[in-house]
C-alpha positions as a Python dict, from the first residue, in 0.01 Angstrom:
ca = {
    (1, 'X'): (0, 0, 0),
    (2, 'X'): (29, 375, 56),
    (3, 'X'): (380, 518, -15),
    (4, 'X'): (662, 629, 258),
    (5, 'X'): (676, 1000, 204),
    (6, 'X'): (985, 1191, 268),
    (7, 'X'): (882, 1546, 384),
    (8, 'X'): (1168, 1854, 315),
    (9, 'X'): (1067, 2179, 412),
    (10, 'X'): (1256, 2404, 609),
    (11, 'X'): (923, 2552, 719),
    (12, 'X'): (873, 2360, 1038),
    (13, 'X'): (483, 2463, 1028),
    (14, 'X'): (469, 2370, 694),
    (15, 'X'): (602, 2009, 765),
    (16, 'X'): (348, 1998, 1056),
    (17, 'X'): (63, 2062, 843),
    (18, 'X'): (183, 1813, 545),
    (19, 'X'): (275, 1558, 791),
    (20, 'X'): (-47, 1570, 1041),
    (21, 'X'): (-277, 1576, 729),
    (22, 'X'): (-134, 1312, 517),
    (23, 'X'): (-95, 1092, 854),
    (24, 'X'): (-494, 1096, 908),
    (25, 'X'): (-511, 1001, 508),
    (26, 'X'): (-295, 686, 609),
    (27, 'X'): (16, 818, 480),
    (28, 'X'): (374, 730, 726),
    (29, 'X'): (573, 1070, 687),
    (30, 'X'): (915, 1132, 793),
    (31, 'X'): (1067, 1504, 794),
    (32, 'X'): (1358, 1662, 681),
    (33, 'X'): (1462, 2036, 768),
    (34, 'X'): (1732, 2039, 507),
    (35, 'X'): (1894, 1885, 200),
    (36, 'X'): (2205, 1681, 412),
    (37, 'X'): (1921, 1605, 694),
    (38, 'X'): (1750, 1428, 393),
    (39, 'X'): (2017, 1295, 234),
    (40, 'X'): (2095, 1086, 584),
    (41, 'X'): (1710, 1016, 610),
    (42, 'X'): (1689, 800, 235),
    (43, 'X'): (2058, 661, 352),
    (44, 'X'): (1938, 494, 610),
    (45, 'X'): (1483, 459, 572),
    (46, 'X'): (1288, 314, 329),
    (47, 'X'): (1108, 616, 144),
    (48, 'X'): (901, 521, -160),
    (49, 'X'): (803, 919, -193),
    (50, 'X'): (986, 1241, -152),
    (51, 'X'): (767, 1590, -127),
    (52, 'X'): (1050, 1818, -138),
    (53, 'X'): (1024, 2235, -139),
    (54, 'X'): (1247, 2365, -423),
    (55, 'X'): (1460, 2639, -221),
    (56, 'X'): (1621, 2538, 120),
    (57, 'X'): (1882, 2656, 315),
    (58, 'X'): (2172, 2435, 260),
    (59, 'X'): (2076, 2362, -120),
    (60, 'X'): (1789, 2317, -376),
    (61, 'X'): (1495, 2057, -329),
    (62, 'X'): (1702, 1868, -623),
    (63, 'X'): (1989, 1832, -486),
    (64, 'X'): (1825, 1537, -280),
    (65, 'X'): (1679, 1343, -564),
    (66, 'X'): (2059, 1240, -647),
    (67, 'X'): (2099, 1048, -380),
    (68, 'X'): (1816, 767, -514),
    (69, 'X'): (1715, 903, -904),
    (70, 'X'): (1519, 608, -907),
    (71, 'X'): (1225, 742, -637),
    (72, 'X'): (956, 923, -738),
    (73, 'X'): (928, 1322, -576),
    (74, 'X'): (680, 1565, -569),
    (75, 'X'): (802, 1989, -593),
    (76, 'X'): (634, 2228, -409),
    (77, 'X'): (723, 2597, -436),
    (78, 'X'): (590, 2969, -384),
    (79, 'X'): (753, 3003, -688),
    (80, 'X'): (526, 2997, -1008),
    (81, 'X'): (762, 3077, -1329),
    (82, 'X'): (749, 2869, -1576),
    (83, 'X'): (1124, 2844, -1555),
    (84, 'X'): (1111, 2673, -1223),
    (85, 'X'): (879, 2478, -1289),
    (86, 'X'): (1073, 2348, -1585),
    (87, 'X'): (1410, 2299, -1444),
    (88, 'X'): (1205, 2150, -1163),
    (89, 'X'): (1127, 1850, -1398),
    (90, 'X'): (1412, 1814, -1612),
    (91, 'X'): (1587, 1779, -1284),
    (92, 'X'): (1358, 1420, -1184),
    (93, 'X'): (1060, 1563, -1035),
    (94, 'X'): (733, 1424, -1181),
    (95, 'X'): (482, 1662, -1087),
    (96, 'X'): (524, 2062, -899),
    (97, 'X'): (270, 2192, -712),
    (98, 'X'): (243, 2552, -636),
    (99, 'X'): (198, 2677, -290),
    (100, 'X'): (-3, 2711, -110),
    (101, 'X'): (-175, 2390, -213),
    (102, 'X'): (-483, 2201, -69),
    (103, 'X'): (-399, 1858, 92),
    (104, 'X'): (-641, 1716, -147),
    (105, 'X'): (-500, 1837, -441),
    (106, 'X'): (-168, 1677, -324),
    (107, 'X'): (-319, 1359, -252),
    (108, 'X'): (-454, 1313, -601),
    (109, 'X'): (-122, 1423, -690),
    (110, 'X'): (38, 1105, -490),
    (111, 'X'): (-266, 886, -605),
    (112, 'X'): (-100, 954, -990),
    (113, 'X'): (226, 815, -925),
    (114, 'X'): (123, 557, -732),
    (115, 'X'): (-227, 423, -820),
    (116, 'X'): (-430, 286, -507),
    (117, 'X'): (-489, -142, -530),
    (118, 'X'): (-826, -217, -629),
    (119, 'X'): (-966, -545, -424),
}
């Protein structure tokens, strides 16, 4: 079964584009403008995924991981120092993709952390 992603990007194109694509893949996406919008999103919906952009309005991308350590979360940034990238990690993110990305590259990305079930 196909993850629920959690979607943060306060770039509502941006969510329309991750969301539309990863919908035709099979994917359920919800989206979240901000960190506290997300924060009340994984309070109250079952999200296996979150796919979070590193610098939002009302906080960083991390900020949301806090509220359930335990899920796995995808970075995605303009932002291509090594630095961020780093403190990206060490802050629970297991993987950081650099935008802009190619939907397929992000899938792969989501097939790593959660294998697809062979029949």
């Amino acid at each position: 079964m196909k993850p629920r992603i959690l979607i943060i990007d306060d770039n509502a194109n941006q969510t329309l584009v991750l969301k539309t694509h990863l919908g035709l893949k099979g994917y359920e996406c919800t989206v979240a403008g901000s960190t506290r919008q997300a924060k009340a999103i994984l309070s109250s919906e079952e999200i296996q995924l979150i796919l979070s952009d590193i610098h939002l309005p009302d906080g960083n991308g991390s900020d949301v991981l806090n509220v359930k350590p335990s899920l796995k979360a995808i970075a995605m940034s303009g932002d291509t120092s090594f630095e961020q990238m780093d403190a990206a990690k060490r802050s629970g993110f297991h993987a950081y993709l650099i935008k802009p990305f190619e939907i397929d590259e992000l899938v792969q990305t989501i097939d790593e952390l959660f294998p697809p079930e062979h029949s």
